[in-house]
N, C-alpha and C positions, 0 to 999 in steps of 0.2 A: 645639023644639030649635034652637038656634044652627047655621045653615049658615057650613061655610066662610069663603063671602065678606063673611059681617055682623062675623065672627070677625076678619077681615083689616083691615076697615074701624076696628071698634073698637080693635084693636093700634095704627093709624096715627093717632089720635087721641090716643094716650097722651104725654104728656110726654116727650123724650128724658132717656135716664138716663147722667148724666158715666161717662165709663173709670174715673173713681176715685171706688170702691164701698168702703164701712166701713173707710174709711181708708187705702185702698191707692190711692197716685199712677197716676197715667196716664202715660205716654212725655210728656216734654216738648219743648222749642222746645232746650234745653240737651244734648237726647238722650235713648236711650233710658231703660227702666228700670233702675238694678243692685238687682237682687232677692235678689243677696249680701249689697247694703250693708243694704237694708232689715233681712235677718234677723239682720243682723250677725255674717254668715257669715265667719270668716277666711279669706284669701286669703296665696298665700301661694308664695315662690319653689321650686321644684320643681327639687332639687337631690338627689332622691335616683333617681329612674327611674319606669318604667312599672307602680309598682305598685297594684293596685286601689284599695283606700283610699284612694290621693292622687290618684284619677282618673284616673292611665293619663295619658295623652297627650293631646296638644290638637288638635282638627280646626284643617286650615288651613280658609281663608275660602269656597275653590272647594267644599269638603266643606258646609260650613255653608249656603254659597245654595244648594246642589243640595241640601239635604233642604227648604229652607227652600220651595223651589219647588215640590217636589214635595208637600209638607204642604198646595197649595191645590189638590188636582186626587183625585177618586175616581177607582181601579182596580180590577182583580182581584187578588187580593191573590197567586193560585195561579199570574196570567198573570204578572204580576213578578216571582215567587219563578225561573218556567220561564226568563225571558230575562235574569235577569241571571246565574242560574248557566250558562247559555252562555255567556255572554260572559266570567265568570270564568273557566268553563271554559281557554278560548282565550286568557285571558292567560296563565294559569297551566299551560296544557301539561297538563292532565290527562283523561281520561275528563268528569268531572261534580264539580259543586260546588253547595255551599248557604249562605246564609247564617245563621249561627246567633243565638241571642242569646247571644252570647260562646264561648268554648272550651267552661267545662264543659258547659253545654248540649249541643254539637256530641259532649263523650264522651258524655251516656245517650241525643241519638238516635242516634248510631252505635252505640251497645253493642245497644239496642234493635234498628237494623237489624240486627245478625249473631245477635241473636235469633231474630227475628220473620222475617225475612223480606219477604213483601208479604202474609203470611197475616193477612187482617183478622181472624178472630176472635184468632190469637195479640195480636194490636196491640191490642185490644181488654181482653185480659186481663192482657196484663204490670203490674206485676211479679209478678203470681203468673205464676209459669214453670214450673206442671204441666206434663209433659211434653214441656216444650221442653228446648233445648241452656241449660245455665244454669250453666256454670263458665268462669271467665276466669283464663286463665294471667300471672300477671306475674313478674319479678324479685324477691326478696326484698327487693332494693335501691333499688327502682322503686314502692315503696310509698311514698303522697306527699298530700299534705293535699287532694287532689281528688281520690281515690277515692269518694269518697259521691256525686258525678256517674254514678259507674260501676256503684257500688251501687245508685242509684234503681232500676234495671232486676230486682232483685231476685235479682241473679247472687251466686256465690261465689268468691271470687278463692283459684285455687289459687299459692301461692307454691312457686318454684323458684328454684336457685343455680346452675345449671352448665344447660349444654345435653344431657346425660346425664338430667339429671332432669327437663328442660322435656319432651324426648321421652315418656319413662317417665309423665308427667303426662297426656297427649295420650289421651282417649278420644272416645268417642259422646257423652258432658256436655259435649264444649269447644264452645263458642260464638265464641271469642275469644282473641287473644294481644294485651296492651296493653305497649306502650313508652313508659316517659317518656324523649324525648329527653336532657334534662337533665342526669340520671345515668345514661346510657350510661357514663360513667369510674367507676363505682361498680360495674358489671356484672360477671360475666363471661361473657354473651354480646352481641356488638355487635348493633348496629343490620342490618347486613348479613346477618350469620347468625340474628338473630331471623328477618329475613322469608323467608331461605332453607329453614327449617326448617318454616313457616306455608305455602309453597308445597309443600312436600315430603306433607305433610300435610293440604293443601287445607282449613288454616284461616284464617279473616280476620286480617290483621296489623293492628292501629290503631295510633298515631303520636302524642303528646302533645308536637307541639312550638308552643305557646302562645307562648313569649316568645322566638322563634328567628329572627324576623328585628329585623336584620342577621345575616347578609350575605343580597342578595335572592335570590340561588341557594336559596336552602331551601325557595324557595315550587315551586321543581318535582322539587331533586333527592330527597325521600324520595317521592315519589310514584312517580317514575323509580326508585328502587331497586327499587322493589317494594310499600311498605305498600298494602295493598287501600283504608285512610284514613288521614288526615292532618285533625291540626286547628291552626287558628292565632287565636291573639286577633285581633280586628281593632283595640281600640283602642289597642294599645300601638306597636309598632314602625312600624306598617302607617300609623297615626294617621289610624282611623276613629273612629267613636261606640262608645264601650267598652262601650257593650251590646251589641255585636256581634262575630261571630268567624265565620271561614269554616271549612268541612267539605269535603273535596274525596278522591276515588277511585274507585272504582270505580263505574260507572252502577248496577247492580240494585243496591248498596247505599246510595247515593246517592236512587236513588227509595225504598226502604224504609225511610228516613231520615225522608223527606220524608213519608211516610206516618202517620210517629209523632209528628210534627210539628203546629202549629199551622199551620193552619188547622180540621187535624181535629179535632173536639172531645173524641174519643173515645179520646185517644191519652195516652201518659206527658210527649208534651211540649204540651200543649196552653197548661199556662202558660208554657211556652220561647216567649213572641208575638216573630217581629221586624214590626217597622212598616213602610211604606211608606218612611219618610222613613229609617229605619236602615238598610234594602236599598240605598236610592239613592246613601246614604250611601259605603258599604262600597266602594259600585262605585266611586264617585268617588276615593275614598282609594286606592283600590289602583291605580287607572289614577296617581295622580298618585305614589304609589311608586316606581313601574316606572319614570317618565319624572326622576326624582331624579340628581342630581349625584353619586353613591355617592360616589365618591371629593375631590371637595369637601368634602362631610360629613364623613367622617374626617377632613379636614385639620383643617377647623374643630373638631371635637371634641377634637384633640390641641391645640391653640393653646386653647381652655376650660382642659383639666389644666396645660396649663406654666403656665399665670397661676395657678393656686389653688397648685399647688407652691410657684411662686417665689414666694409671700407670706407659707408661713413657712416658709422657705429659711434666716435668719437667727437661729430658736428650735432650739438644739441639740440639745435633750430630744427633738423628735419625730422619727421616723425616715418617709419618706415613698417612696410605692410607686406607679404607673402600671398598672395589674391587666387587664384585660382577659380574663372569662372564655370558657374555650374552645367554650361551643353557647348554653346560654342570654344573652340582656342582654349581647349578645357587642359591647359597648363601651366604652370606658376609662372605669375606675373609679378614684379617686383613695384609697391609702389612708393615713392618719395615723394612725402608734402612738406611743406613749410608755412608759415605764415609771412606774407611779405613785408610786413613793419621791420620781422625782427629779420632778416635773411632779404636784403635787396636783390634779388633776382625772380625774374620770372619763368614759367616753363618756358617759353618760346626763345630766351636766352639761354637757358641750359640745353636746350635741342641745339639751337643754332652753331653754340661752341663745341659740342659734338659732333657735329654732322662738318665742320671747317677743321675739325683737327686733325692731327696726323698719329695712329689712323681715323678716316673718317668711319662718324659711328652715327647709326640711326636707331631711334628708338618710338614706340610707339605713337605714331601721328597724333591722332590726341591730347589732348591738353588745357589744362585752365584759361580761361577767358584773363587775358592782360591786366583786365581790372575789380578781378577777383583777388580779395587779400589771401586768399587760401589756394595758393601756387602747388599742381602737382604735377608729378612725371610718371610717365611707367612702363620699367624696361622689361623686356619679353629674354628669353633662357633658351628655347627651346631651339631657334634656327645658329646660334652658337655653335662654331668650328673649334675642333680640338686646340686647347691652348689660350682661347679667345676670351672666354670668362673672366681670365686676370686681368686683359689689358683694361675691359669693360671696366673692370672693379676701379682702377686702377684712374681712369679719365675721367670716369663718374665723381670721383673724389676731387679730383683734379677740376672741373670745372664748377664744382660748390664751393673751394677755398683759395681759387685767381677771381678776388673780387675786382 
């Protein structure tokens, strides 16, 4: 049998084999790889916001070398998970934090903790949730295309409309009260009196606010009101690596979180993995959040909308709007309606001639039904690269006057 060292010798003997294998380039003297260009992946101006499909937001460079660095060194994967939610912890003024592999992750190991528990055989058995607590109370209104995050867990989501009947709901099955931020103005119980009612009642309050910073107060005042948890994307507003999202409230739920969690193998979130370099990531991003010019940013995000306004300022058909919604993507949104009698175009044509121009440009998915006379668009400011507001300004105009 070949020992080791005969094995080491004969490797060292072998021919070196180039970086560019079955056709794939090597980093050259010109730069790196673009493994976009290879696939001939479009790229493309990000005029619409932080939404998943179009990749969320873009790590700055500080974010990028600190995972980049960290991708050349083994750790504990349990020891890094324990010292960066400290330190998150203490940025963020809460009890305990984790980092997720994105938000929805963070709902089913949170649901799973106010499941479970720290009860390993329950963690072992969810989603069959014999004999556990296994109904979650939400709004009727607060139902929302990541519920199946909340469903993994194998729960039953009791729907209520009033706080007369969210009580009335409240038995020995509740596990849970979920809040999507979002449509809190959809409700008719706030934010405030969901968790007042969840303390009254000594049930877990979770907090679905994902896409809620700006402004950065969010990152401690729902924890500070009360939610027992709180989840936030990380690669959107925060602009971490969009596979990641932080979880943060209360400690024993926080370790039973982490218990359901990857690392563990035996758990609902085993495939929820975050990385080394995605933890190191988060941390970075969020530290360099905190330390931001808030208020420079707004400026400069209002100076983005006045240039794309005033560029078609002089097409009388469009009627034009500054939006700013009130909790979620809470930053100027630009919007542009028309009536299509007088302006033959619809939104799904003006996306289209965007998104095929040179450059290509995306803007808010969303959009007027074809055969709605009252056609509108609405471009997003905020994920804009230095420079990139004119071209916006500039195409936008451009494809409302090549009829």
């Amino acid at each position: 049998m070949t020992d080791r060292r005969s094995f080491l010798q004969g490797v060292s003997s072998l021919p070196l084999i180039s970086a560019s294998v079955q056709g794939v380039p090597a980093a050259t003297a010109s730069g790196p790889r673009d493994v976009l260009k290879e696939l001939n992946v479009r790229k493309f101006i990000n005029a619409a916001g932080t939404y998943t499909v179009l990749t969320a937001s873009l790590m700055r460079s500080e974010v990028v070398e600190a995972m980049n660095q960290a991708a050349h060194h083994f750790v504990n994967l349990n020891e890094l998970h324990e010292a960066a939610g400290r330190r998150i912890s203490e940025l963020l003024r809460c009890d305990a934090a984790m980092v997720t592999s994105g938000a929805a992750a963070a709902l089913t190991v949170g649901t799973a903790a106010c499941i479970t528990g720290k009860n390993p055989d329950f963690i072992r058995r969810i989603p069959d949730v014999t004999g556990m607590k296994n109904e979650v109370i939400i709004q009727k209104s607060h139902r929302y295309g990541y519920d199946h995050a909340v469903r993994n867990c194998g729960i039953r989501f009791i729907e209520v409309e009033s706080a007369d009947e969210l009580e009335r709901a409240l038995n020995e099955r509740t596990a849970m009260m979920l809040f999507f931020h979002a449509a809190e103005p959809k409700g008719k119980v706030t934010a405030k009196d969901f968790v007042a009612l969840g303390k009254k009642h000594q049930v877990p309050t979770f907090i679905d606010a994902a896409a809620n910073v700006p402004p950065t107060e969010q990152l401690w005042n729902l924890t500070k009101m009360g939610f027992d948890l709180v989840t936030f994307s990380g690669g959107k507003g925060i602009g971490g690596p969009q596979s990641a999202g932080l979880l943060m409230g209360r400690r024993d739920l926080i370790e039973a979180a982490r218990m359901n969690c990857s690392p563990n193998s035996d758990s609902i979130g085993r495939g929820m993995k975050v990385n080394k370099e995605e933890i190191v990531g988060m941390l970075v991003a969020l530290e360099l959040y905190l330390k931001r010019d808030a208020k420079a940013e707004a400026e400069e995000w209002a100076r983005r909308a006045d240039l794309i306004v005033a560029s078609v300022s002089g097409i009388k058909e469009i009627t034009t709007k500054v939006d700013v919604p009130p909790i979620a993507d809470h930053v100027p949104h630009i919007r542009l309606s028309w009536d299509k009698a007088a302006l033959a175009l619809t939104s799904d044509e003006i996306r289209k001639r965007l998104r095929e121009g040179n450059p290509s440009i995306e803007i808010v998915p969303s959009g007027s039904p074809p055969g709605d006379p009252r056609q509108e668009i609405q471009v997003g400011v905020w994920q804009l690269q230095p420079g990139e507001a004119s071209v916006v300004a500039r195409r936008v105009r451009e494809v409302f006057t090549r009829m």
